[in-house]
Structures are given as C-alpha cells and as structure tokens.
C-alpha positions in Angstrom: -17.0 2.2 -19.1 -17.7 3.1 -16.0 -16.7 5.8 -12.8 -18.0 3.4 -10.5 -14.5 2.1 -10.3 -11.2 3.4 -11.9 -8.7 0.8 -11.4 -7.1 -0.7 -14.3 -6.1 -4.5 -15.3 -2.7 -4.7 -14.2 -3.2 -4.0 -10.8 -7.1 -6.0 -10.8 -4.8 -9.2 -11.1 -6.2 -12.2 -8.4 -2.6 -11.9 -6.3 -1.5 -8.0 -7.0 -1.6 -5.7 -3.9 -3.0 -2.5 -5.7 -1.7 0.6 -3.2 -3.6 4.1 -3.1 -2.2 6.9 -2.1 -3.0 9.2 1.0 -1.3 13.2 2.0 0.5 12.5 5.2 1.0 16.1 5.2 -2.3 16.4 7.0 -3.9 15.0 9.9 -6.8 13.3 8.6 -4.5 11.3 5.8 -7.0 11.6 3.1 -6.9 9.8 0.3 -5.5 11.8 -3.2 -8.0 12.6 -5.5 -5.4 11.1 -8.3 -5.8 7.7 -6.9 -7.7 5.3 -8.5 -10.5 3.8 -6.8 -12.2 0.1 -6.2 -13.5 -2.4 -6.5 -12.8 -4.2 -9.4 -15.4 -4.7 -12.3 -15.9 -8.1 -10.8 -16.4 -6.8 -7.2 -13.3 -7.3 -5.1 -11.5 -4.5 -2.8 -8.8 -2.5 -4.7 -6.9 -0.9 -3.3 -6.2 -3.1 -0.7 -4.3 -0.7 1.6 -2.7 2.9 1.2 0.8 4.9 1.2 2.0 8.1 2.0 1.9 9.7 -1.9 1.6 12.9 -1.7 4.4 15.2 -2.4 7.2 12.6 -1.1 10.9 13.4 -1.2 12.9 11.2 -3.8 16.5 10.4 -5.0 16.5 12.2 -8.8 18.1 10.5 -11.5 21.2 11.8 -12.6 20.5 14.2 -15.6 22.7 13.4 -19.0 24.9 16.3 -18.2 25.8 14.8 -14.9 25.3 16.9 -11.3 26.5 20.6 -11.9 27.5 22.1 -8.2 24.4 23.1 -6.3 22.2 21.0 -8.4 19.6 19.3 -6.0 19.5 15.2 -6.3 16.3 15.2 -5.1 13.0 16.0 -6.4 9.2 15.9 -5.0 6.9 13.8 -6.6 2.9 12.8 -6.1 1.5 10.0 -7.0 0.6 6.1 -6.6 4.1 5.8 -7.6 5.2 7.2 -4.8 2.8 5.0 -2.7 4.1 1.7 -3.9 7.6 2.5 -2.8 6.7 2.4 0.8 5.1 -1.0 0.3 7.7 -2.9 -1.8 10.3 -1.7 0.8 8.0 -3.0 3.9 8.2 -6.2 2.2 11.7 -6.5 1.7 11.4 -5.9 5.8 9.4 -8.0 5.9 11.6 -11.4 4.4 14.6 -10.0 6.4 12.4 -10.2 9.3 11.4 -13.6 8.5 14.5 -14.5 7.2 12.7 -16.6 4.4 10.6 -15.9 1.3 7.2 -15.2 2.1 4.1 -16.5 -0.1 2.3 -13.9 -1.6 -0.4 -15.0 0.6 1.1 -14.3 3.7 2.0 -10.5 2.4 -0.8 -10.0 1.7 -2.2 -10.9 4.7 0.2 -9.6 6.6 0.0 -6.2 4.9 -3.6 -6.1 4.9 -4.0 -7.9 8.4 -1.6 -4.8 10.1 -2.8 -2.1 8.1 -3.8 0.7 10.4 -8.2 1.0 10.3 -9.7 3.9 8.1 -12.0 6.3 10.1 -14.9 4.7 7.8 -17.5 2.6 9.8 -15.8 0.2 11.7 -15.1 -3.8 10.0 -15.6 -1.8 6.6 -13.2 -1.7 3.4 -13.3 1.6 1.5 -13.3 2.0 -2.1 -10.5 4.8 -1.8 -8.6 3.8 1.3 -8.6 -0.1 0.8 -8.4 -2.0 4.2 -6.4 1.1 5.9 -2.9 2.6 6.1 0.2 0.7 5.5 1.8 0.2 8.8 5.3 -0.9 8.4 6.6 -1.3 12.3 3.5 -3.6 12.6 3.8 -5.3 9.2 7.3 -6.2 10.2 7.1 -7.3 13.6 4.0 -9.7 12.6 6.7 -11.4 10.4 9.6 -11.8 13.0 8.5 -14.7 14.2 7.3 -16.6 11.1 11.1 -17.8 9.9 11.0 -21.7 9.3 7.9 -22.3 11.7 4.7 -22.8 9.7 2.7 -23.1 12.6 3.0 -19.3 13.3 0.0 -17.5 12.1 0.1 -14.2 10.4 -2.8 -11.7 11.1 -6.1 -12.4 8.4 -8.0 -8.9 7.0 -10.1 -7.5 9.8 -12.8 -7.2 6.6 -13.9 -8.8 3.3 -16.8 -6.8 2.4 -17.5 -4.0 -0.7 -16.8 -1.4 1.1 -18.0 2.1 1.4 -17.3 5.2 -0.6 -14.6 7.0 1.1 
C-alpha cells in the first residue's frame, strides 16, 4: 500500500475515464479532498478530467412510504458520484451531436482534448485535477461534425506526462 496514489482497480482499467471531483461553489474550483488521486500504480494519469461534485442538487428517490405533501424530492449530495453524472450525460451529448456511436477512443479524446486547463504549470496533468475541467459546450461541439465522416479529427490531450501534485 501506498498514499502516493488512491485510485482503485475499477476505475485504473486501460479504457475507463476515472472523473475527480472539484467545488464549483468557489472560484478557484479546487479539487475535493474526498477524491481520489493518480496515477495509477503503473504510472498513468487518473483522473483524467474533473466534475462539479461538491454539494450538487439531485432528484431523491422516492422513499417506501411514497412523497408525503411538502416532502422535498431532492437532496444534496458530495462526492465522485456526483462528478460522474456530469460526464456520462456530456457523452450522451456527445452521440446525439454526432449522431453515431462514438469509440471509446474518440471520448476520451474528446473529453480530455476539451477539457478546460488546470491553473497547474502549463502542458502539465495533475494528480488531483486530471487533464482539467469537464467542459461540456466544448466537448459537444468538437463532436458535431464527426457524424459519418471519419476524416474529421477530434481534439488529442494537450498532455501525456505524470503530472504534478495539485
């Protein structure tokens, strides 16, 4: 065991986009000290990007009773599982916007390609933040005009170093 890294098997897989999660409730979106941190034990950037995870406002499942008058149907959650949300929705955007499947390789190049930079040293990865900020106007519009035509490229990561601790 290590602290080096925190990240756990299931989201270390070759293919996985691992999210972190940030507080968009301030201005310097720092990442959450309850998300895990890269790289993997072998070296490679986890998380690859960020989401807003940080008390986010949710649909609440129904209790077993059902919804008594007044009750509130949402809740306010933290958490990575609040990140990933954000990200699984850009990419059903994303295929509408492409009006295809996408490869996981073009998500993930598109969502890391897009991702807004980190304040880190510039052409850096960080170990907290990943490659940046999920942007999800750019993330979509890179796919628009993908559809049938392979010859459109999709943006590559701006970095594929270590990183640096943020």
């Amino acid at each position: 065991a290590t602290s080096s890294y925190t990240t756990n098997t299931i989201c270390n897989s070759l293919r996985a986009i691992a999210v972190g999660a940030y507080d968009a409730s301030l201005p310097e979106r720092p990442a959450t000290r309850f998300s895990s941190r890269g790289p993997t034990a072998d070296g490679r950037q986890k998380p690859e990007l960020v989401a807003p995870g940080y008390r986010i406002r949710a649909a609440r499942s129904m209790p077993s009773h059902g919804w008594q008058p007044g009750e509130s149907q949402v809740t306010v959650k933290s958490g990575t599982s609040m990140a990933s949300p954000h990200v699984a929705g850009t990419v059903a955007l994303m295929y509408q916007a492409a009006g295809r499947p996408l490869t996981i390789g073009e998500v993930r190049r598109v969502l890391i390609g897009t991702a807004d930079p980190h304040a880190g040293p510039p052409g850096r990865s960080s170990t907290r933040l990943g490659y940046g900020y999920l942007d999800i106007e750019r993330a979509v519009s890179a796919v628009r005009g993908l559809g049938h035509d392979s010859t459109v490229t999709v943006p590559a990561p701006a970095v594929e170093d270590r990183g640096w601790d943020a």
